[in-house]
C-alpha positions in Angstrom: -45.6 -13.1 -70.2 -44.8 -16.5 -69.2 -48.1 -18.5 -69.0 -47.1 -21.1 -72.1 -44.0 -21.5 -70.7 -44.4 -24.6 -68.8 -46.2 -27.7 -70.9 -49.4 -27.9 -69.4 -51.0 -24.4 -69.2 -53.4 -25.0 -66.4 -49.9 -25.2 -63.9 -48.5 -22.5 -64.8 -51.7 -20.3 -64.5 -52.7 -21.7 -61.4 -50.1 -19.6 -59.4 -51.1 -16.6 -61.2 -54.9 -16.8 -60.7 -54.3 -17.9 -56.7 -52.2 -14.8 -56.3 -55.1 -12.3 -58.1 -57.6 -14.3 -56.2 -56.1 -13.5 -52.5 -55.7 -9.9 -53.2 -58.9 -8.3 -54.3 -60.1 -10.5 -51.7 -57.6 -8.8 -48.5 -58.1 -5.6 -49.6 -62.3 -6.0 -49.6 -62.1 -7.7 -46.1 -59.8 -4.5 -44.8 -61.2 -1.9 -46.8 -65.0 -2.0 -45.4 -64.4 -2.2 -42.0 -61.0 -0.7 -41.1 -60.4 2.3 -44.1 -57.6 3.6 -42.0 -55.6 0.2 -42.8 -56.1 0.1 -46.5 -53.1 2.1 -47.5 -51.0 -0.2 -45.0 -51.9 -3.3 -46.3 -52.0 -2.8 -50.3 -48.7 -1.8 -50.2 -46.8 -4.4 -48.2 -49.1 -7.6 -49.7 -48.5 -5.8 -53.2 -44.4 -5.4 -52.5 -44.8 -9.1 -51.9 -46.3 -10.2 -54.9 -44.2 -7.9 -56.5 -41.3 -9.4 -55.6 -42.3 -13.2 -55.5 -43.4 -12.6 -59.5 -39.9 -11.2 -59.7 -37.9 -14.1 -58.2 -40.1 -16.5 -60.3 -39.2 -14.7 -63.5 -35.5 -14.6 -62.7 -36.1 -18.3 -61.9 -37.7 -19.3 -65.4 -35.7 -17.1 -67.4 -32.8 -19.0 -66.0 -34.2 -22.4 -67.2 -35.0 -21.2 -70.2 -31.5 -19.5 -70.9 -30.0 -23.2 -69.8 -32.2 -25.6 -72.2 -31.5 -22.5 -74.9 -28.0 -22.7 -74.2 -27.7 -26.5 -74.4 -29.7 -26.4 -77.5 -27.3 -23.5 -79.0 -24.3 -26.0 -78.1 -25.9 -28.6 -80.5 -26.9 -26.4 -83.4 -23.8 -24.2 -83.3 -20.6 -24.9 -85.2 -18.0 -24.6 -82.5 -15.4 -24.4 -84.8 -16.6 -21.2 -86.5 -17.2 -19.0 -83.7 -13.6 -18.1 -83.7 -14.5 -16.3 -87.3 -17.7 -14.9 -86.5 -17.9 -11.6 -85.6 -20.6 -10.5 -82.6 -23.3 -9.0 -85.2 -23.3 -12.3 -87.2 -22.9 -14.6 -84.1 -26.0 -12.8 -82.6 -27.8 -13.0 -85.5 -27.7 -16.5 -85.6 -28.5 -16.9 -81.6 -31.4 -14.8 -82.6 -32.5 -17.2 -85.0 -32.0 -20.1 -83.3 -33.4 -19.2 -80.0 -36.4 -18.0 -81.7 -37.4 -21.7 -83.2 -36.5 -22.9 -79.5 -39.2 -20.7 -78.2 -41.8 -21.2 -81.0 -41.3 -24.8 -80.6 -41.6 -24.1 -76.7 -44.6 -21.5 -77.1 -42.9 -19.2 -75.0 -43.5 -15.4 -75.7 -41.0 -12.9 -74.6 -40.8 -9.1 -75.2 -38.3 -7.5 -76.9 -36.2 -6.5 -73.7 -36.2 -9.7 -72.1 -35.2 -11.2 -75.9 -32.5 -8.8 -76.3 -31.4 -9.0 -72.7 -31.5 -13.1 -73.3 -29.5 -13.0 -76.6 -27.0 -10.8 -74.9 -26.6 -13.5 -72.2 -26.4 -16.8 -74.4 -23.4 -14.5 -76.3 -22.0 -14.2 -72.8 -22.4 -17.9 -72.6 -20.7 -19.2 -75.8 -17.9 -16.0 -76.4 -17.2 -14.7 -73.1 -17.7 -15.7 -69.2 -21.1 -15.8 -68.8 -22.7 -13.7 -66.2 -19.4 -12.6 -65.4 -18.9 -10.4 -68.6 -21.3 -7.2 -67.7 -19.1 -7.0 -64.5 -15.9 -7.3 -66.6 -17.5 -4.2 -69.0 -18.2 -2.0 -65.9 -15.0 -0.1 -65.6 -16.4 1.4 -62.1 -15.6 -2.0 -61.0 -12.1 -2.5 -59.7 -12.5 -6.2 -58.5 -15.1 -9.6 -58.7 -15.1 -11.8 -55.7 -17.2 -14.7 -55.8 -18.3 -16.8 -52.9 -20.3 -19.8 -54.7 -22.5 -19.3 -57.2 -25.2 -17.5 -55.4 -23.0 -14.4 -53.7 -21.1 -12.2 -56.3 -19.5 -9.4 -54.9 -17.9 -6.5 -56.5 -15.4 -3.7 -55.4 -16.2 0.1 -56.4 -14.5 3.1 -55.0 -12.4 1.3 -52.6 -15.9 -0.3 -50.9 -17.3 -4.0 -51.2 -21.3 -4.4 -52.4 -23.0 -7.6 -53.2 -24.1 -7.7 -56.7 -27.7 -8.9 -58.4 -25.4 -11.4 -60.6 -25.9 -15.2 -60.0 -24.7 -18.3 -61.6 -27.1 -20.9 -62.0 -25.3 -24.0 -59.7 -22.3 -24.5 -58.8 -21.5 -26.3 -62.2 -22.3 -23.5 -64.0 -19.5 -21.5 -62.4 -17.0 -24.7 -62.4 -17.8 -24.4 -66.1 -17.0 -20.6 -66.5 -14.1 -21.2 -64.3 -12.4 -24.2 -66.5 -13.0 -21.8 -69.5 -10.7 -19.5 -68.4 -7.8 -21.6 -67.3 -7.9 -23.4 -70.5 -7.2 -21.1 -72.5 -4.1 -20.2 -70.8 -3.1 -23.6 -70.7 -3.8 -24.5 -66.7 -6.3 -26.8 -64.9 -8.2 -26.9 -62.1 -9.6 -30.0 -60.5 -10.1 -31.9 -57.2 -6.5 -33.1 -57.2 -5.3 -29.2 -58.3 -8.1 -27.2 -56.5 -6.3 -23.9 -57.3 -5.0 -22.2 -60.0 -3.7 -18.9 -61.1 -4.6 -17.4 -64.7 -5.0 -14.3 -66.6 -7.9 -13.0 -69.0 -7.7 -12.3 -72.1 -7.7 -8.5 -71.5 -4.9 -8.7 -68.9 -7.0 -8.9 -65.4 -5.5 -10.9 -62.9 -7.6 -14.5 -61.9 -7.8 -16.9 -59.1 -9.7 -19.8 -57.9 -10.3 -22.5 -55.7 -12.7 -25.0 -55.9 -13.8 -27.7 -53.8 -13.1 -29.7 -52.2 -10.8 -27.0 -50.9 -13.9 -24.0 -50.7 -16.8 -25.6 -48.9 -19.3 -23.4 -50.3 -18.5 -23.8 -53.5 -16.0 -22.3 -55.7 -14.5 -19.4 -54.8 -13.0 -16.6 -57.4 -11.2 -13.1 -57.4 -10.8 -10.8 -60.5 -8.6 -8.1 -59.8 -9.6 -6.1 -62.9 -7.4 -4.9 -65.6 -7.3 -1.3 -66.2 -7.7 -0.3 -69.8 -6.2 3.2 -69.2 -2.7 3.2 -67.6 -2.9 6.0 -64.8 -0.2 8.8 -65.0 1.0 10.4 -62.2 -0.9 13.6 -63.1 -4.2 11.4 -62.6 -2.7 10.0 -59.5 -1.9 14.1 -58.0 -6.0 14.9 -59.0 -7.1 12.0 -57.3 -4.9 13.2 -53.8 -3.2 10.1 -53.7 -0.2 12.3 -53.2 1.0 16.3 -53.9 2.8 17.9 -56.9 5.7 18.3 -54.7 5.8 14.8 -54.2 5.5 14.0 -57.6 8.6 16.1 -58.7 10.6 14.4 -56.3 10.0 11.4 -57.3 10.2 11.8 -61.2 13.7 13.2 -59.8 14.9 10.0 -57.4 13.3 7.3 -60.9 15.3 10.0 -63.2 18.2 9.8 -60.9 18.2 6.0 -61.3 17.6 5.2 -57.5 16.3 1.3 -56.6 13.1 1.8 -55.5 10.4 -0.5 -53.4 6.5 0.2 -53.1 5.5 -1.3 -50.2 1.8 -1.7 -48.9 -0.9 -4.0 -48.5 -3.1 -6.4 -50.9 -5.0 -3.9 -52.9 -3.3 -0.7 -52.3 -2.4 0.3 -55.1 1.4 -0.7 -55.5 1.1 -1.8 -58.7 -0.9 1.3 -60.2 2.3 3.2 -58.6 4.9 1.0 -60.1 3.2 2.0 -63.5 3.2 5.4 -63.1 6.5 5.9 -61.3 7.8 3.7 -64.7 6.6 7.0 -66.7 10.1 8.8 -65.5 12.4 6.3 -67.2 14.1 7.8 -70.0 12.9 5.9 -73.4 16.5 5.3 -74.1 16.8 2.7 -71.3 16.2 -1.1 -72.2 14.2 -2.5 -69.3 13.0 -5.9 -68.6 9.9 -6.9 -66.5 9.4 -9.9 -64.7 6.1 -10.6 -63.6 3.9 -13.9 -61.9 0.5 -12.2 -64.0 1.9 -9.9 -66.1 0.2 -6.7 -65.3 2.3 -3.7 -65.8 2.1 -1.1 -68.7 5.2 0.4 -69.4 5.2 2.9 -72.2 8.8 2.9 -73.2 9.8 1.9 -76.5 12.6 -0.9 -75.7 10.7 -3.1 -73.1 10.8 -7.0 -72.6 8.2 -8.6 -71.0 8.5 -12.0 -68.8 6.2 -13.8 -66.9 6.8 -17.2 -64.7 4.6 -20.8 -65.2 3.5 -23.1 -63.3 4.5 -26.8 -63.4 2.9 -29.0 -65.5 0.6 -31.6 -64.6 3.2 -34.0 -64.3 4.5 -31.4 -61.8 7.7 -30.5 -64.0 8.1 -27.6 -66.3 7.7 -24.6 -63.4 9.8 -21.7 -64.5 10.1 -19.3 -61.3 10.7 -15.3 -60.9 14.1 -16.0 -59.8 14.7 -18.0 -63.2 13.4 -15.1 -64.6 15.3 -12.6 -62.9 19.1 -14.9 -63.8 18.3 -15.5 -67.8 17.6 -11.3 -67.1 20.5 -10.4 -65.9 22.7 -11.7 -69.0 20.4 -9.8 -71.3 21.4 -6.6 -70.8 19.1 -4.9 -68.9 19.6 -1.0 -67.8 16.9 -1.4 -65.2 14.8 -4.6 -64.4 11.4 -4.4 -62.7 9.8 -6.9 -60.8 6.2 -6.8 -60.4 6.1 -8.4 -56.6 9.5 -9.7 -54.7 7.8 -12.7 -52.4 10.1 -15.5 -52.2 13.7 -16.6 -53.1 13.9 -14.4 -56.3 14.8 -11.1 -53.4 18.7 -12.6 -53.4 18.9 -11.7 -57.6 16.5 -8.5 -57.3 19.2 -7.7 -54.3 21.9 -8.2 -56.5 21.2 -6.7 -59.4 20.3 -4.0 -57.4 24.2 -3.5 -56.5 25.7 -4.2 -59.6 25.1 -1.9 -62.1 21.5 -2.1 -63.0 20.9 0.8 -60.5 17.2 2.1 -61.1 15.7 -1.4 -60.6 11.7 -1.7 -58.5 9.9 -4.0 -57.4 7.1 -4.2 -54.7 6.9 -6.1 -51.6 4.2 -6.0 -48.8 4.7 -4.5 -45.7 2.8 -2.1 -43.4 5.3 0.5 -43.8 8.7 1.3 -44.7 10.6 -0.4 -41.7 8.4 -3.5 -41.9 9.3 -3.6 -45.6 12.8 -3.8 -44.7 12.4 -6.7 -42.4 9.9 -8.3 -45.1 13.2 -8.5 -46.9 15.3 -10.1 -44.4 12.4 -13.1 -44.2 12.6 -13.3 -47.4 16.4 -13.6 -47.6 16.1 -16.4 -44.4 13.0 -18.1 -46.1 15.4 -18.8 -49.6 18.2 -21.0 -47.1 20.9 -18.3 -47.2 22.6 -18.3 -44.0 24.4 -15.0 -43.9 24.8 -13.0 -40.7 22.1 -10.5 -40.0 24.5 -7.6 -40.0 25.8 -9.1 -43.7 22.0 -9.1 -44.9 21.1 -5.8 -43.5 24.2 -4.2 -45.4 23.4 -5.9 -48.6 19.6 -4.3 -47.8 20.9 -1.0 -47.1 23.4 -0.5 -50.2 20.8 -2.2 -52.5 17.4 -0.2 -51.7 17.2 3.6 -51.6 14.1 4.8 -51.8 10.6 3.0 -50.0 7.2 4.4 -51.0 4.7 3.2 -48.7 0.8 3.2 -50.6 -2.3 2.7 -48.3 -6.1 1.7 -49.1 -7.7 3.5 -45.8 -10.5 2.9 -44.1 -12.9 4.8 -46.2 -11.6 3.0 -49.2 -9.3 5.9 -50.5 -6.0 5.2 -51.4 -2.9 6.9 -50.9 1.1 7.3 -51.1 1.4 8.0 -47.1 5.0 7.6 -46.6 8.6 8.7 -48.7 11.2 7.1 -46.5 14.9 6.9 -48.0 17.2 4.2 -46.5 20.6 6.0 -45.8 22.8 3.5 -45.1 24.2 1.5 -41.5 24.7 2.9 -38.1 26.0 -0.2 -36.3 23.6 -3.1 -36.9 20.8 -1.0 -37.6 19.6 0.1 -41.6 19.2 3.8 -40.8 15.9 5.6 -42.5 14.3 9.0 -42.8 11.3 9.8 -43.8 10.7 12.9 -46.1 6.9 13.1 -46.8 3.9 11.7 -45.6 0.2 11.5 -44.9 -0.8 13.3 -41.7 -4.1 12.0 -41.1 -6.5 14.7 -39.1 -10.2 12.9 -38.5 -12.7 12.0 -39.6 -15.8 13.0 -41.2 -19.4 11.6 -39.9 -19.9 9.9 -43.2 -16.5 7.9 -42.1 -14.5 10.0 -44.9 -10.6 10.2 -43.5 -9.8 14.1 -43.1 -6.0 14.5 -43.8 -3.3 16.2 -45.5 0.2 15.7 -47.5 2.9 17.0 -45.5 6.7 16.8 -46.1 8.8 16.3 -42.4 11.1 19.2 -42.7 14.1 16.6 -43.8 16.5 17.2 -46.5 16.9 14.9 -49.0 20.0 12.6 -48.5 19.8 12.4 -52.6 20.2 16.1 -52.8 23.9 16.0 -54.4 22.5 12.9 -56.5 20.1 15.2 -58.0 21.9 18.2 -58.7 24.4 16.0 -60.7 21.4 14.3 -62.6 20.6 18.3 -63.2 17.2 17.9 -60.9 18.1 20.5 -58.7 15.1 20.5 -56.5 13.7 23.8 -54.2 14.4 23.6 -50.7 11.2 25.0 -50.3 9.8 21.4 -51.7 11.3 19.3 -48.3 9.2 22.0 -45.9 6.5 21.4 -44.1 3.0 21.9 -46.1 0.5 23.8 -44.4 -3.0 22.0 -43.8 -5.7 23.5 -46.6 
C-alpha cells in the first residue's frame, strides 16, 4: 500500500522484502525437523510482523497527514472556512490531498483516504485527534498526559485510548486553538489556563515548563442531554422516595448544598434538582465555566474572567454574586462556592432569596459545613466561630452528599438537614442514605437506599407549601 511512499523505491521495499525473506525461511528451518513447533512459532513471529507493519503504517500515515496538512494550510483560504459547510470543505480536502499524493505517488485505499480526509477536517475545523473523542458520548472525560498517552473516562472507569498527537507541538497547537477563541492564552510565562469549548465542555491545561512530560489537559465533557431526575432514579443514583422529597424541600424554597468530590456528579444534581423550580421564578446563575442547564423560562446566565494579560480586568464569582443581588433575583445558583464569594452566597441565603444552591466539596455533610467555615476564614473575615456557625446554620438547610464509588458508580448517599444550634455546635440529621452491603467479585459495590427512620424537621414547611409527604416515605426501606 505504501511502497511509493518514500522517494527512492528501493528503501522503502527493502524492509518489506527482509521481513518476507526471514519468514518462509523460520518456518522451513522449524517445520522439517520439529512439526510439533510449527504452530508455536508462525503465530508469535506472524503477531510480530503483524504488529511492526501496523506501527509503521500508523507512523507514515502520520507524516503524510502532517506534510498534507501543511500543504492544505497553504492552498486553503483561511478566511472562508468560516462559510463553508463540512460537505464542501471536504470536498475540497479531497481534491487537494489527492494532487498531494499524485504528485507524491502515494496510493491509498478508500478507507485509509476517507479516514485521512476525516482527520485533515479535524485538523483545520475542529481539535484534531481530539474530535472522535469529543463525538463519543460514552466518554464522560479526556485526560491527556503528553502527546503520546490519552486517556479517557467511561462508566465511571479510566482506559488509555489508541489516540496520539504527533509531538508535543502538535498538541501545544490544538491546545492554543482552543483558548483563542475564548479570548485566553497559554504560554511559558502563563502555563495554565481555563477555557470552555464551543459545545459547553469544561477545559484545562498546563503546559511546560509547569508539566514535565509535556502538556497536560482535562476535558470534562459537556452533556448534550440534560439528565432529569427520572433518569437519575433508573440509574440508582437514588430512590423515588427520595426524589419526592426533594422536589418538595427545592419546591418549598429551602437553600440547598451538593456536596461531594471532583467528579461526582454535583453538578449533574444541581441540574436536575433545578427541574423543581417553578417557571415563574427569575433565577440567576453564576458560574467559573458555565455549565448548568436550567430549563426555566426567566434565567440569567453569568460567568467570571480572568485577568487580562496585563493582569487587570478579572471579574470574580463574588463580583458576580454583588451586581446579582441588586437584579432581582428569586433564587441565585452558584455552580461551585470555593473562595471568598461564600460570605454573599451566605448572605443572600438569609435575606430573602431563600431557595438559593450552590455546591461545595466535602466528604460528607459535616465536612461540608466545616468547608464553609475555611472558606469564611480564608476571605479575612474575622468573626467568632460561634457567629460563623450561626450564620451557617440559618443560611443552609438542606446538604445532599453525591459519591463516585469505587466501582465507578455514582450516587446521592446522604440527605442530611441542618437544624439549627445547640450551644456551639450546628446540629444535623440525616434522613436518607446509602447503606453499602459488599461487594461483588467483579468489584461491583452491593448496596441499598435506605431512609434512617427520622422525620423531617421541614415537615410543617411542606404541609404549608401543600407537599404533604407520607410518613411512610421517612421509614426504613427494606433491602431488595
Amino acid at each position: 500500500m505504501f511502497s511509493k511512499y518514500r522517494k527512492t523505491p528501493s528503501a522503502s521495499d527493502k524492509p518489506r522484502t527482509d521481513n518476507v525473506a526471514k519468514m518462509p525461511a523460520k518456518t522451513e528451518q522449524v517445520a522439517k525437523p520439529v512439526s510439533m513447533r510449527k504452530p508455536v512459532v508462525s503465530k508469535m513471529a506472524a503477531r510480530a510482523v503483524a504488529t511492526d507493519k501496523e506501527l509503521k503504517r500508523k507512523e507514515r500515515m502520520g507524516e503524510l497527514k502532517l506534510e498534507l496538512h501543511r500543504s492544505l494550510l497553504d492552498n486553503l483560504n483561511l478566511a472562508a472556512l468560516e462559510n463553508a459547510t463540512e460537505t464542501d470543505l471536504k470536498a475540497e480536502i479531497g481534491d487537494i490531498s489527492q494532487e498531494f499524493l499524485n504528485e507524491k505517488g502515494v496510493v491509498l485505499n478508500r478507507d485509509d483516504r476517507t479516514t485521512l480526509i476525516q482527520e485533515l477536517y479535524n485538523e483545520v475545523k475542529g481539535l484534531g485527534p481530539l474530535e472522535p473523542l469529543l463525538q463519543d458520548d460514552t466518554i464522560n472525560d479526556i485526560l491527556v498526559n503528553g502527546p503520546q498517552q490519552i486517556f479517557v473516562e467511561r462508566a465511571g472507569k479510566l482506559e488509555l485510548s489508541d489516540v496520539t498527537f504527533k509531538d508535543e507541538r502538535h498538541l501545544l497547537r490544538i491546545i492554543d486553538k482552543i483558548v483563542s477563541a475564548v479570548g485566553r492564552r497559554v504560554d511559558e510565562s502563563n502555563p495554565y489556563v481555563d477555557a470552555r469549548l464551543a459545545d459547553g465542555s469544561r477545559f484545562n491545561a498546563m503546559v511546560p515548563p509547569i508539566a514535565v512530560d509535556g502538556s497536560l489537559v482535562s476535558i470534562r465533557k459537556f452533556k448534550k442531554e440534560k439528565l432529569a431526575i427520572d433518569d437519575l432514579v433508573s440509574f440508582g443514583a437514588f430512590t423515588e422516595e427520595m426524589a419526592a422529597y426533594l422536589q418538595a424541600a427545592v419546591a418549598c424554597r429551602l437553600n440547598v448544598i451538593v456536596s461531594g468530590g471532583t467528579g461526582s456528579g454535583k453538578t449533574t444534581t444541581l441540574n436536575a434538582l433545578s427541574s423543581f423550580i417553578d417557571d415563574s421564578e427569575r433565577i440567576l446563575t453564576i458560574e467559573d465555566t458555565a455549565e448548568l442547564q436550567l430549563q426555566q423560562t426567566h434565567v440569567g446566565r453569568m460567568e467570571s474572567r480572568p485577568a487580562n494579560v496585563e493582569g487587570k480586568g478579572a471579574v470574580s464569582q463574588r463580583d458576580c454574586l454583588r451586581n446579582a443581588l441588586r437584579m432581582r433575583p428569586d433564587r441565585i445558583i452558584v455552580g461551585e462556592t470555593r473562595g471568598e464569594e461564600v460570605i454573599d452566597m451566605l448572605q443572600a441565603m438569609n435575606t430573602g432569596h431563600d431557595g438559593s444552591m450552590t455546591t461545595i466539596h466535602a466528604n460528607s455533610a459535616r465536612d461540608g459545613v466545616s468547608r464553609l467555615e475555611n472558606m469564611i476564614a480564608m476571605a479575612g473575615i474575622e468573626m467568632p466561630i460561634k457567629a460563623v456557625r450561626s450564620q451557617i446554620s440559618s443560611a443552609v438547610n438542606l446538604i445532599v452528599q453525591a459519591s463516585r464509588l469505587q466501582d465507578g458508580s455514582r450516587r446521592m448517599v446522604s440527605i442530611t438537614e441542618v437544624t439549627g444550634m445547640e450551644g456551639e455546635v450546628i446540629s444535623m440529621q440525616e434522613v436518607f442514605r446509602y447503606q453499602r452491603v459488599g461487594l461483588t467479585p467483579d468489584n461491583k459495590i452491593v448496596g441499598h437506599f435506605t431512609a434512617t427512620g427520622v422525620r423531617s424537621h421541614y415537615s410543617e414547611r411542606f404541609k404549608l407549601w401543600g407537599y404533604d409527604l407520607p410518613p411512610a416515605i421517612f421509614e426504613p426501606f427494606a433491602a431488595e
